[in-house]
FIPALUM-683808 format. One record per residue (C-alpha): residue in one letter; x, y, z. Coordinates in Angstrom, 3 decimals. Layout:
FIPALUM-683808
  res         x         y         z
    a         X         Y         Z
...
This chain:
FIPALUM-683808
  res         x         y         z
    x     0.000     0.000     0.000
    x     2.679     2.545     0.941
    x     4.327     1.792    -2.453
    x     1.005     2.304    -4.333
    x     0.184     5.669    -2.198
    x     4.154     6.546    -3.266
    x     3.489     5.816    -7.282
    x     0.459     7.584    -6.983
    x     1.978    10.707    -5.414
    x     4.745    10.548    -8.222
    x     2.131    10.399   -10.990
    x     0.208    13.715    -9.784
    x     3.343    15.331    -9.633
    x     4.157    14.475   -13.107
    x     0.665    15.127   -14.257
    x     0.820    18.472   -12.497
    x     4.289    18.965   -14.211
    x     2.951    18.478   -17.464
    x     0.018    21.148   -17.239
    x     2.389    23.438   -16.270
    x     4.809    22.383   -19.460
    x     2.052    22.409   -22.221
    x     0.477    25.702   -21.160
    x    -3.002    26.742   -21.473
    x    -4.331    25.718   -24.417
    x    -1.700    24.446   -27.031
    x     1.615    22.533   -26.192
    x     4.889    24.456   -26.244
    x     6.875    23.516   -29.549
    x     3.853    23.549   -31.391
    x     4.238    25.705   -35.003
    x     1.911    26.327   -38.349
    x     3.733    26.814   -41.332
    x     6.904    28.413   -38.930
    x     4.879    30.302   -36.999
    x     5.575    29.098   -33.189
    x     1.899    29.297   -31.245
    x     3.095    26.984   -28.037
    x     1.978    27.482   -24.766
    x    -0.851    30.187   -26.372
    x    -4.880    30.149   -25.959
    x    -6.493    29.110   -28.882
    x    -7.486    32.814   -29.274
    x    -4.201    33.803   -29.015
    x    -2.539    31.815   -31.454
    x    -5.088    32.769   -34.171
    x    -4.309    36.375   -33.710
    x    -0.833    35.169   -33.964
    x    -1.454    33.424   -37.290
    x    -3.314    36.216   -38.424
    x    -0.143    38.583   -37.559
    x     2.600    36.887   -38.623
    x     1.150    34.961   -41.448
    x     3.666    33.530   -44.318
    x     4.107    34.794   -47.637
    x     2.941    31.993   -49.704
    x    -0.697    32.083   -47.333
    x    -0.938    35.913   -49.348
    x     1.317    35.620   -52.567
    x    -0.034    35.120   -55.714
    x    -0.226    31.499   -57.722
    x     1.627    31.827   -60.653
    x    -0.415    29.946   -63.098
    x     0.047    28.898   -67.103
    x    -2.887    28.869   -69.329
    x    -1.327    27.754   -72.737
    x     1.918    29.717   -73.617
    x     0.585    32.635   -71.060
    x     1.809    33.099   -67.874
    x    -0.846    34.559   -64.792
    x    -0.631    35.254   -61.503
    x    -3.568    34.707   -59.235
    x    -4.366    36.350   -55.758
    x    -5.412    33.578   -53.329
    x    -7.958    36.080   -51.636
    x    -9.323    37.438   -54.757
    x    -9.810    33.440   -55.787
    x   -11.591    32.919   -51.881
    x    -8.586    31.120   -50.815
    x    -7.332    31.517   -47.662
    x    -6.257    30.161   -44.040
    x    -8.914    29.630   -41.513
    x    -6.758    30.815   -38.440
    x    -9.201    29.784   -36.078
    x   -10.222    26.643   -36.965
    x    -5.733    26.423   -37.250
    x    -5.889    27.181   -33.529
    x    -8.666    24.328   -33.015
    x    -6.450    22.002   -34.644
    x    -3.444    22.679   -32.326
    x    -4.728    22.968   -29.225
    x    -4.175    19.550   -27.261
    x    -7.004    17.375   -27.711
    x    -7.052    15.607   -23.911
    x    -6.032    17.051   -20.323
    x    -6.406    13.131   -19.127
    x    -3.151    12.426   -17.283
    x    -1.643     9.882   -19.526
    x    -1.835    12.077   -22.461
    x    -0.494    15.185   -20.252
    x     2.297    12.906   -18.780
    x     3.057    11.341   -21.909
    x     3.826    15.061   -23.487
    x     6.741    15.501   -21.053
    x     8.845    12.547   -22.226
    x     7.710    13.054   -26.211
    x     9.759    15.779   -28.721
    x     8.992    19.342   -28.025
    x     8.179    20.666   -31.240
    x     4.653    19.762   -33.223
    x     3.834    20.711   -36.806
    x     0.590    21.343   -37.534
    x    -0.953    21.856   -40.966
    x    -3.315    24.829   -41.513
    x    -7.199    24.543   -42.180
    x    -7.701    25.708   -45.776
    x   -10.864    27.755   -46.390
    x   -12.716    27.786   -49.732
    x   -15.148    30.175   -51.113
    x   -16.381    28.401   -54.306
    x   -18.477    31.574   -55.769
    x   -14.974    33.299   -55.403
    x   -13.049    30.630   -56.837
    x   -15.593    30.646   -59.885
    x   -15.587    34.264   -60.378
    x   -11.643    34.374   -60.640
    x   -11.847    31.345   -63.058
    x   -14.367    32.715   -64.886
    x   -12.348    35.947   -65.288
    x    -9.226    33.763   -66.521
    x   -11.574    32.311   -69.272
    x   -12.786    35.852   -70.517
    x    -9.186    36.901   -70.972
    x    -7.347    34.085   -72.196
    x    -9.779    32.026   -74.122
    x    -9.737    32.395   -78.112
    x   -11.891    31.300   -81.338
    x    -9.622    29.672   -84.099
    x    -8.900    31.781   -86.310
    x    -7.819    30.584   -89.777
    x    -4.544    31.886   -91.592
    x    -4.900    33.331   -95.260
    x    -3.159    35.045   -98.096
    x    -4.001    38.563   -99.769
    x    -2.390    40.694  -101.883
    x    -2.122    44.668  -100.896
    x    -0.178    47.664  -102.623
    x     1.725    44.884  -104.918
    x     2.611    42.911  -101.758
    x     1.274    39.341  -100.835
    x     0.559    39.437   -96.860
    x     0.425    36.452   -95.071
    x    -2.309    36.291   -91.907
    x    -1.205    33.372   -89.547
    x    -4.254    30.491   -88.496
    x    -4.498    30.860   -84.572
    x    -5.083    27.796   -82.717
    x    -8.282    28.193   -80.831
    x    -7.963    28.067   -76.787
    x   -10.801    27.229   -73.759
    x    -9.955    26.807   -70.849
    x   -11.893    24.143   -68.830
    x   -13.126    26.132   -65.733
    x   -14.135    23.130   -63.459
    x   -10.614    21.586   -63.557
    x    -8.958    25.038   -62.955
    x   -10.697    26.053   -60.007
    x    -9.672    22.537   -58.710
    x    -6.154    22.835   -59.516
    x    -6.541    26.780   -57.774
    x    -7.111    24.833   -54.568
    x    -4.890    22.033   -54.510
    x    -2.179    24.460   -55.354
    x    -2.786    26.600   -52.583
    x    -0.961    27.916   -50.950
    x     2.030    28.009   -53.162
    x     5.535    27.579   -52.189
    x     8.060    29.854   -52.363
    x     9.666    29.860   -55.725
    x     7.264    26.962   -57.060
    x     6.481    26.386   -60.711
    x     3.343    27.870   -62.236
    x     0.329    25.936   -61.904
    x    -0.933    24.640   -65.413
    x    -4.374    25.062   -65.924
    x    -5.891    22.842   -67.808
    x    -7.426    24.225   -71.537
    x    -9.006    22.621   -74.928
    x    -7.051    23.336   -77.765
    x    -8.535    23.844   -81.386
    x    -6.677    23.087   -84.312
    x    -6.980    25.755   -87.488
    x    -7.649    23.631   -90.309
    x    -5.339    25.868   -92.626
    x    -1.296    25.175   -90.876
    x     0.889    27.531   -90.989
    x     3.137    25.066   -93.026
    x     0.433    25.618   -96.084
    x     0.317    29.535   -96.084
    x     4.544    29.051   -96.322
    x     4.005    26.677   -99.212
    x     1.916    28.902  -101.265
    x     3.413    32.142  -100.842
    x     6.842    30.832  -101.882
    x     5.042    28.850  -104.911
    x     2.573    31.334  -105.747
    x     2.040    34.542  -103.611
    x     5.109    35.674  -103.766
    x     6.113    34.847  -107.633
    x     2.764    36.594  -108.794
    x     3.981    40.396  -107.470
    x     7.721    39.700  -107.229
    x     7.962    42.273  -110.607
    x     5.693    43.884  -113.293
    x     4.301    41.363  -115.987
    x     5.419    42.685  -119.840
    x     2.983    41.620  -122.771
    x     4.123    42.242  -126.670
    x     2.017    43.224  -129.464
    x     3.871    43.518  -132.625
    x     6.741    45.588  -131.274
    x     4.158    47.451  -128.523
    x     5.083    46.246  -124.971
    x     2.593    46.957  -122.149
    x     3.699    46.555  -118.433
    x     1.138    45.405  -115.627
    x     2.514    46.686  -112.815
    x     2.454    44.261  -108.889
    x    -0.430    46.183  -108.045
    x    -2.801    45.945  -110.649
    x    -2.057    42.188  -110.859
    x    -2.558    41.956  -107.010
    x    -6.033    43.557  -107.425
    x    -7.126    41.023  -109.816
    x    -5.590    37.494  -107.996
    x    -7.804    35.851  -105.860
    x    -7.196    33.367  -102.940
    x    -9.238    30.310  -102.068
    x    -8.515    27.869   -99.463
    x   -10.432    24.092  -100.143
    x    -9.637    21.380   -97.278
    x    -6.617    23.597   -96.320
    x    -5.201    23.990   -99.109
    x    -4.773    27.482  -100.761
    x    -4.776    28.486  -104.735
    x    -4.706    31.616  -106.490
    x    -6.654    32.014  -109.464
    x    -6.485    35.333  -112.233
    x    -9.712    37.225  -112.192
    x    -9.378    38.124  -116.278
    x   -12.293    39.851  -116.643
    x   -11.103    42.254  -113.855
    x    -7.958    42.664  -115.091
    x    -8.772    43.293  -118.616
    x   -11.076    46.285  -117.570
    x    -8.574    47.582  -115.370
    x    -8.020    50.791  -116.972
    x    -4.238    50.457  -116.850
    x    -4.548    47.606  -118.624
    x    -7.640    48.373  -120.991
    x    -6.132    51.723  -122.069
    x    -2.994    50.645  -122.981
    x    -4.404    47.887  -124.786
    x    -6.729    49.638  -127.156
    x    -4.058    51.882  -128.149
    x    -2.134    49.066  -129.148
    x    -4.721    47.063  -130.747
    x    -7.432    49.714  -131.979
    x   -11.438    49.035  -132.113
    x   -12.779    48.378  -135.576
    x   -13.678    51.750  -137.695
    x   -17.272    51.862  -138.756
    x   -18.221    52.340  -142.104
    x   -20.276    55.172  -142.898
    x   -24.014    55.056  -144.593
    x   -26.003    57.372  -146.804
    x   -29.286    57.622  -148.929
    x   -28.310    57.257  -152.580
    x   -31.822    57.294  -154.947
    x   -33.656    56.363  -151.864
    x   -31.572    53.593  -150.832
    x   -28.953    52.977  -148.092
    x   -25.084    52.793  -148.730
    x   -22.457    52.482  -147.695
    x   -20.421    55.788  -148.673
    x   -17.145    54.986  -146.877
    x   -15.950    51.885  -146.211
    x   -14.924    50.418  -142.436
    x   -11.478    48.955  -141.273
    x   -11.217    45.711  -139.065
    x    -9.463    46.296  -135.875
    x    -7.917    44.108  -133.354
    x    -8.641    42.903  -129.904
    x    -7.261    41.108  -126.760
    x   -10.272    38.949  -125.524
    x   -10.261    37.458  -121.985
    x    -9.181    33.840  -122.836
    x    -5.956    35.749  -124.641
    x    -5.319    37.768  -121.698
    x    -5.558    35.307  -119.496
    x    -3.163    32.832  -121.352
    x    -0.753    35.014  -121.665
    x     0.144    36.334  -118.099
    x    -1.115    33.611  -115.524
    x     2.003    30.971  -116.455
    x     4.235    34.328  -115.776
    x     2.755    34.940  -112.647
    x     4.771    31.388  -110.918
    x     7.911    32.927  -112.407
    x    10.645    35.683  -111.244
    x    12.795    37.562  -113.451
    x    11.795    40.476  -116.444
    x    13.072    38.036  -119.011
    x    10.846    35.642  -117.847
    x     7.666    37.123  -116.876
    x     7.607    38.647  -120.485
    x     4.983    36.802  -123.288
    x     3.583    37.885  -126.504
    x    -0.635    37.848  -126.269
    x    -2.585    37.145  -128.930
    x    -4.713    39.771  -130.699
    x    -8.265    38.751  -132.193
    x    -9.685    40.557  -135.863
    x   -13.069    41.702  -134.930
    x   -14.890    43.334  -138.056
    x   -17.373    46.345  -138.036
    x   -20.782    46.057  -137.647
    x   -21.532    48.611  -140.554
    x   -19.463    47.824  -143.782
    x   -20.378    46.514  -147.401
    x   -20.157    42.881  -145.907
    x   -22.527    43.791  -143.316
    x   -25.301    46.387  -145.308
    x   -26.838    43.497  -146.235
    x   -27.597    42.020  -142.656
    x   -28.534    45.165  -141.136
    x   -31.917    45.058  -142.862
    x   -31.724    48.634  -144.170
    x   -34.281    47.455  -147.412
    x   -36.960    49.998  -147.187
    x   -38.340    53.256  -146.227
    x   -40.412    53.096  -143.051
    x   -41.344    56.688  -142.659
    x   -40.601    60.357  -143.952
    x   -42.028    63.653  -142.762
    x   -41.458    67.016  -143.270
    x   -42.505    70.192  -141.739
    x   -42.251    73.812  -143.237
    x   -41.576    76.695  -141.140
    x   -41.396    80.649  -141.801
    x   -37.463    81.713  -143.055
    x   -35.679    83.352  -140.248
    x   -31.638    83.395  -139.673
    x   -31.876    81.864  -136.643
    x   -33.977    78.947  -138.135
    x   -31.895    78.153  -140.808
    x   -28.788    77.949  -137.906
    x   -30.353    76.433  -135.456
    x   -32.568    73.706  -137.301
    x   -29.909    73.012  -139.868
    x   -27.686    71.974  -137.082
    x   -29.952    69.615  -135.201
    x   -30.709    67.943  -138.380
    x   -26.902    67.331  -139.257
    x   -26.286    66.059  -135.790
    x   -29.471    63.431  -136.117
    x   -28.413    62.562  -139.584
    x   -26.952    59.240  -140.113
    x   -27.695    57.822  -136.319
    x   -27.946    54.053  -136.584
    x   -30.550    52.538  -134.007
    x   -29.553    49.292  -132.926
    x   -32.701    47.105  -132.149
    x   -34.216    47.266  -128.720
    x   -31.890    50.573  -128.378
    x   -33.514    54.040  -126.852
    x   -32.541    56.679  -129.256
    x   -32.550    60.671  -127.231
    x   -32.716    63.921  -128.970
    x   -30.872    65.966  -126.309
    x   -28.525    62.630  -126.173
    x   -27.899    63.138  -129.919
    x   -28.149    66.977  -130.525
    x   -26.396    67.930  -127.748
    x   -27.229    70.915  -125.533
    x   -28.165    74.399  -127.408
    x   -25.421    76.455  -127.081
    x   -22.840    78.734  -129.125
    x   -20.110    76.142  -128.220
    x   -22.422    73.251  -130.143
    x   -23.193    75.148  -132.923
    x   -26.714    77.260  -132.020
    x   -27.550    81.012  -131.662
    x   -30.237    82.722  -129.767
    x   -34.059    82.376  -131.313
    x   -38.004    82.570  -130.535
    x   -39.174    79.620  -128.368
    x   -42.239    79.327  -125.916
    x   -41.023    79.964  -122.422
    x   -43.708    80.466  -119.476
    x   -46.404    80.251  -121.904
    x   -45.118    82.806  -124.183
    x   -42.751    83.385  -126.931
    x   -39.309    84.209  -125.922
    x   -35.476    84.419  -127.228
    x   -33.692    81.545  -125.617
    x   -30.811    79.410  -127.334
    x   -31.790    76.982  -129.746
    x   -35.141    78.659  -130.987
    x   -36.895    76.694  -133.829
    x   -35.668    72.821  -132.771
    x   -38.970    72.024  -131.593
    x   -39.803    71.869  -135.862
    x   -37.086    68.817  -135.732
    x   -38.708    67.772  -132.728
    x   -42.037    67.251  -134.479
    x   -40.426    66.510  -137.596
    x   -39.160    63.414  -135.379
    x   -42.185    62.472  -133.849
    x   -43.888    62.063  -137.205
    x   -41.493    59.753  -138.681
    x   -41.370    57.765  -134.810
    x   -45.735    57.980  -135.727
    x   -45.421    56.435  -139.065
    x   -42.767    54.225  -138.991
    x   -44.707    52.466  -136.152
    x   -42.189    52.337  -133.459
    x   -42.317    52.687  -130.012
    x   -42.349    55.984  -127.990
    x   -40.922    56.411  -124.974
    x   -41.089    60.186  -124.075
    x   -42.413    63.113  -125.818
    x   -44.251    66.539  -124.808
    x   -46.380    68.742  -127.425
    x   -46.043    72.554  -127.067
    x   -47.767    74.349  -124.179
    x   -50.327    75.899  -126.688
    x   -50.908    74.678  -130.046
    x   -48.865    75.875  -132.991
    x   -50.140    76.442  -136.567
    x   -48.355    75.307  -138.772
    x   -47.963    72.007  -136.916
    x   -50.153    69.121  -136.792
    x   -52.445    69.009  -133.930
    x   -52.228    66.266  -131.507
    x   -48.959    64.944  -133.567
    x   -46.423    67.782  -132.719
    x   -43.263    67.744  -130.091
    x   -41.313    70.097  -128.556
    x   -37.793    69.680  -125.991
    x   -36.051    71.266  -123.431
    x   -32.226    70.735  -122.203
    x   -32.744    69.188  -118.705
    x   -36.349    68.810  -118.456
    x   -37.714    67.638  -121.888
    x   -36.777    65.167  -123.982
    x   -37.797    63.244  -126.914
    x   -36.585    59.421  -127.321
    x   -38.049    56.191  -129.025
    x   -37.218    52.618  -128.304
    x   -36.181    50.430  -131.584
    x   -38.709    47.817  -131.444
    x   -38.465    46.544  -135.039
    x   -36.062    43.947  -134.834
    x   -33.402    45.445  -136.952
    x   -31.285    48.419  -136.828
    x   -33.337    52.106  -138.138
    x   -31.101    54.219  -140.270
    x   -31.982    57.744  -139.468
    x   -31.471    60.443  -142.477
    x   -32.320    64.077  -141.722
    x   -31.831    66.965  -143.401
    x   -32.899    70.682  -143.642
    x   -33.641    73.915  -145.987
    x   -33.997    77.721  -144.869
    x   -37.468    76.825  -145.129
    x   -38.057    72.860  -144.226
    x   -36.951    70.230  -142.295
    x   -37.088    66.172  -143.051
    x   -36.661    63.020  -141.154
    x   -37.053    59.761  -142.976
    x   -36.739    56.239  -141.158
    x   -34.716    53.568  -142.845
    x   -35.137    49.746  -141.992
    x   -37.613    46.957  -141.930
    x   -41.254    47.855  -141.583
    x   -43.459    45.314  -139.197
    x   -46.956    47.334  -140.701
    x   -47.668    47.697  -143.914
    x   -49.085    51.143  -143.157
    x   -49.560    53.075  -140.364
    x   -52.372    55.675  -140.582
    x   -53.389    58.479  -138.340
    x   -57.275    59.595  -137.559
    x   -57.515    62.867  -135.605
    x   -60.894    63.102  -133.699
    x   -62.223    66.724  -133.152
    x   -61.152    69.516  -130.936
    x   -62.802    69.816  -127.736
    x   -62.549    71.665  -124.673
    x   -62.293    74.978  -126.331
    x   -60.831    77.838  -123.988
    x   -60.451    81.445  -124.824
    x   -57.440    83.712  -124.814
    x   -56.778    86.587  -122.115
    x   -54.784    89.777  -123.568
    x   -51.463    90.532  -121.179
    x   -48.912    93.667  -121.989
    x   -45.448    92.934  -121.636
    x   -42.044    95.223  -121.996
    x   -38.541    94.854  -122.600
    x   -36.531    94.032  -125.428
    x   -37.130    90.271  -125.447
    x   -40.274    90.873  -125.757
    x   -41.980    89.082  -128.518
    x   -45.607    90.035  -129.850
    x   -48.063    87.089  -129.608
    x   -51.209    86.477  -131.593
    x   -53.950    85.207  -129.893
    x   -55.082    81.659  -130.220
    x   -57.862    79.130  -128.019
    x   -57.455    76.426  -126.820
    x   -57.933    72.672  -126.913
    x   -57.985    68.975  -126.049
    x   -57.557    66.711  -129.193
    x   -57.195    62.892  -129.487
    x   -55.171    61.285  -132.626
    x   -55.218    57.431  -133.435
    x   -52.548    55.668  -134.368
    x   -53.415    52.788  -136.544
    x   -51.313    49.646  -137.301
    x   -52.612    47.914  -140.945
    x   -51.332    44.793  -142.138
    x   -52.912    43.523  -145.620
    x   -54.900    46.286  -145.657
    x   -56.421    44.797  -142.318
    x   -56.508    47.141  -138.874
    x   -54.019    45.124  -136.619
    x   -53.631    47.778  -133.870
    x   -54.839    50.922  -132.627
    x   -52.962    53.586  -130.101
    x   -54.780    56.603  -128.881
    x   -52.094    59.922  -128.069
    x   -54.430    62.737  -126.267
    x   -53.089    66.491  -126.186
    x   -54.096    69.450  -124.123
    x   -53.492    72.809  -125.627
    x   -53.775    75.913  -123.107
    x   -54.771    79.042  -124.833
    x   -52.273    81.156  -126.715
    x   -52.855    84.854  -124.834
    x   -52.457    87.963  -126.840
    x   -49.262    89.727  -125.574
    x   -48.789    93.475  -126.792
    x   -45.494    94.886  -126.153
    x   -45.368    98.035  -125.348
């Protein structure tokens, strides 16, 4: 018993030894990470941990997406160390006396781990921020040619980067060592289906070749140069299962006006022969001249086996030229289907100086216009506009309802004189106007006037074959005759009466344009147009005019 009462005495004092040698809380020797917490309360050593935390619990995590180096900040990504729940961990689990005793004859020092915390809606967010700057769409390479150059655009592997597995691999990396290697996050890679090796092929076969110098093409002993840059505007680059090709756009390149100007001077369009009347029958009164051309298929021949080659010598070729006859020529009268008279009209007018000038001129600019079928032939297109420069002087012409000097007085008589023949030759109009108020010596309901800018007078060709247009003019008459192939045997016109009569008012005017004006009513006329074929009715068109009245003006 007294040997039991002396063990027992021994054991409390070794028990009490030990409380005294592990402290309050947490056993002396006891560290996180370094940081010595022995012998503190739990609340102490979490302050502790708080104060005197490590670097890697703060640094960033370097981390590698692809060939990109980041850095992330642990607190930013909700990682961090739970200093409390640290303390917890330390602090000695059991005050029984076996543990306590059993402390005093074990190591000093204990190394405890830290409690990670995690905030997932953090670690998302910084993930998620990764992925919005580092992830990429493939983006395939290609070749084009600018300013004479061929410029290469590199394919671009395309990049995602899997956000699960990264915000996993945040966490186990955390914290980070001092001095450790970048964390790889994990990423889906996207292959471009052009490589890089195929955009190196072609511009060293092709790309490069086609600009490295001007192109030279011979005709005869002409030489025209196509310089890098007009050939680079006309080469374009396709890409088919990843494999590039340029191709010569010929078309382009032979309306290029570098190219197309050049050209015709050194090949020259065809010359046109030139027709007349001759005892009421077209001819040809001077003969036309071939000329040459370079067609597409030529062009194209020529200069795309140049474009693979380097060197002036080489990239030089000869292109072939192609005869191309005129469409109007003794070889050619025949086809034109010139064989007849379709229509003639003339209208008189009173002799005046400006007359003679001004209608004389129109009618030499109409003669000899050739009407191509389904072709819209103009007056002011043909004529030109009335000025000194073109040939016309001042004369009388209606103006605000009254007669007034303006250029080109007296072409409305051609005007008519051109609707008439349009009327009886049976083609189609396609715009016309009559005079403001009816004139005399014209015929009602089939009379046409035009203005530069706001009036014209044109006719569509809807015969078939070509119209041959002769016009010609006295001091006192004008005529237009149609020459071609009739589709009517006759074409008649049947003016109904006048109706809507309306009386003059008398105005007084000044000035030294003025021009004295008799007084006329007027009226609202329709003329038919009738088609006959075999002496048969065929068609009928109805053209209505409205006359205003003609006012007396006095000039005082």
């Amino acid at each position: 018993m007294i040997a039991a009462g002396v063990v027992a005495v021994a054991a409390g004092g070794l028990y009490v030894a030990g409380l005294v040698a592990t402290g309050d809380d947490i056993s002396a020797g006891t560290r996180v990470a370094g940081v010595d917490i022995g012998g503190l309360s739990k609340s102490e050593a979490a302050e502790r941990l708080r104060a005197q935390a490590p670097a890697a619990w703060t640094a960033p995590i370097p981390v590698r997406i692809g060939e990109r180096a980041e850095s992330v900040v642990p607190a930013a990504a909700g990682l961090s160390v739970d200093a409390e729940a640290t303390a917890e961990r330390a602090a000695d689990p059991s005050k029984d006396p076996v543990t306590v005793i059993g402390r005093l004859f074990s190591p000093g020092d204990r190394e405890i781990e830290p409690v990670l915390a995690h905030d997932a809606a953090k670690t998302d967010a910084a993930v998620a921020a990764l992925a919005k700057e580092n992830d990429r769409a493939v983006k395939e390479g290609s070749v084009a040619f600018r300013d004479g150059k061929a410029v290469a655009t590199r394919s671009v592997a395309g990049q995602k980067l899997d956000t699960a597995k990264a915000a996993e691999a945040l966490r186990s990396a955390y914290p980070a060592a001092s001095g450790a290697a970048a964390v790889s996050l994990p990423v889906s890679v996207t292959q471009p289906k052009l490589p890089d090796a195929e955009i190196t092929r072609f511009l060293d076969a092709y790309a490069k070749p086609a600009v490295s110098g001007p192109v030279t093409l011979t005709v005869g002993d002409e030489r025209l140069r196509i310089t890098p840059e007009t050939l680079g505007d006309h080469i374009a680059v396709k890409n088919k299962d990843g494999r590039l090709s340029g191709s010569l756009d010929t078309t382009g390149l032979l309306r290029d006006p570098d190219v197309a100007r050049p050209l015709a001077a050194m090949t020259g369009a065809p010359v046109e022969g030139t027709l007349g009347v001759r005892d009421g029958k077209v001819v040809v009164v001077k003969e036309g001249r071939p000329g040459r051309e370079v067609t597409e298929r030529a062009l194209g021949t020529a200069v795309e086996p140049l474009l693979t080659r380097t060197g002036d010598a080489a990239r030089t070729a000869a292109v072939a030229t192609k005869v191309t006859q005129p469409q109007v020529s003794s070889a050619t009268l025949a086809s034109l289907g010139l064989k007849e008279q379709m229509s003639s009209f003339t209208v008189n007018f009173p002799t005046a100086p400006y007359r003679t000038v001004n209608i004389g001129r129109a009618a030499e600019l109409i003669n000899g216009s050739l009407v191509q079928p389904g072709e819209v032939w103009s007056f002011n297109e043909t004529v030109g506009e009335r000025t000194e420069e073109n040939g016309f002087v001042d004369g009388t012409m209606i103006l605000d309802g009254r007669y007034q000097e303006a250029p080109g007085g007296g072409v409305s008589a051609v005007a008519t004189t051109v609707f008439n023949a349009v009327f009886f030759a049976g083609v189609q109009p396609v715009e016309y106007g009559a005079h403001s108020f009816y004139i005399e010596r014209y015929p009602a309901g089939r009379e046409a006037t035009v203005a530069w800018g706001s009036l014209d007078q044109r006719f569509r060709n809807d015969t078939g074959k070509p119209i041959y247009i002769a016009a010609s003019a006295t001091d006192s008459s004008v005529t237009i005759t149609f020459y071609g192939t009739k589709k009517y045997d006759s074409v008649e016109a049947v003016a109904g009466p006048r109706t809507n009569i309306t009386k003059p008012e008398k105005r007084e005017a000044t000035g030294e344009k003025c021009v004295p004006q008799a007084p006329l009513e007027g009226f609202d006329i329709a003329v038919d147009r009738v088609f006959k074929n075999g002496g048969e009715e065929v068609k009928r068109e109805t053209f209505k005019t409205h006359y205003t009245p003609r006012d007396e003006v006095v000039c005082n």
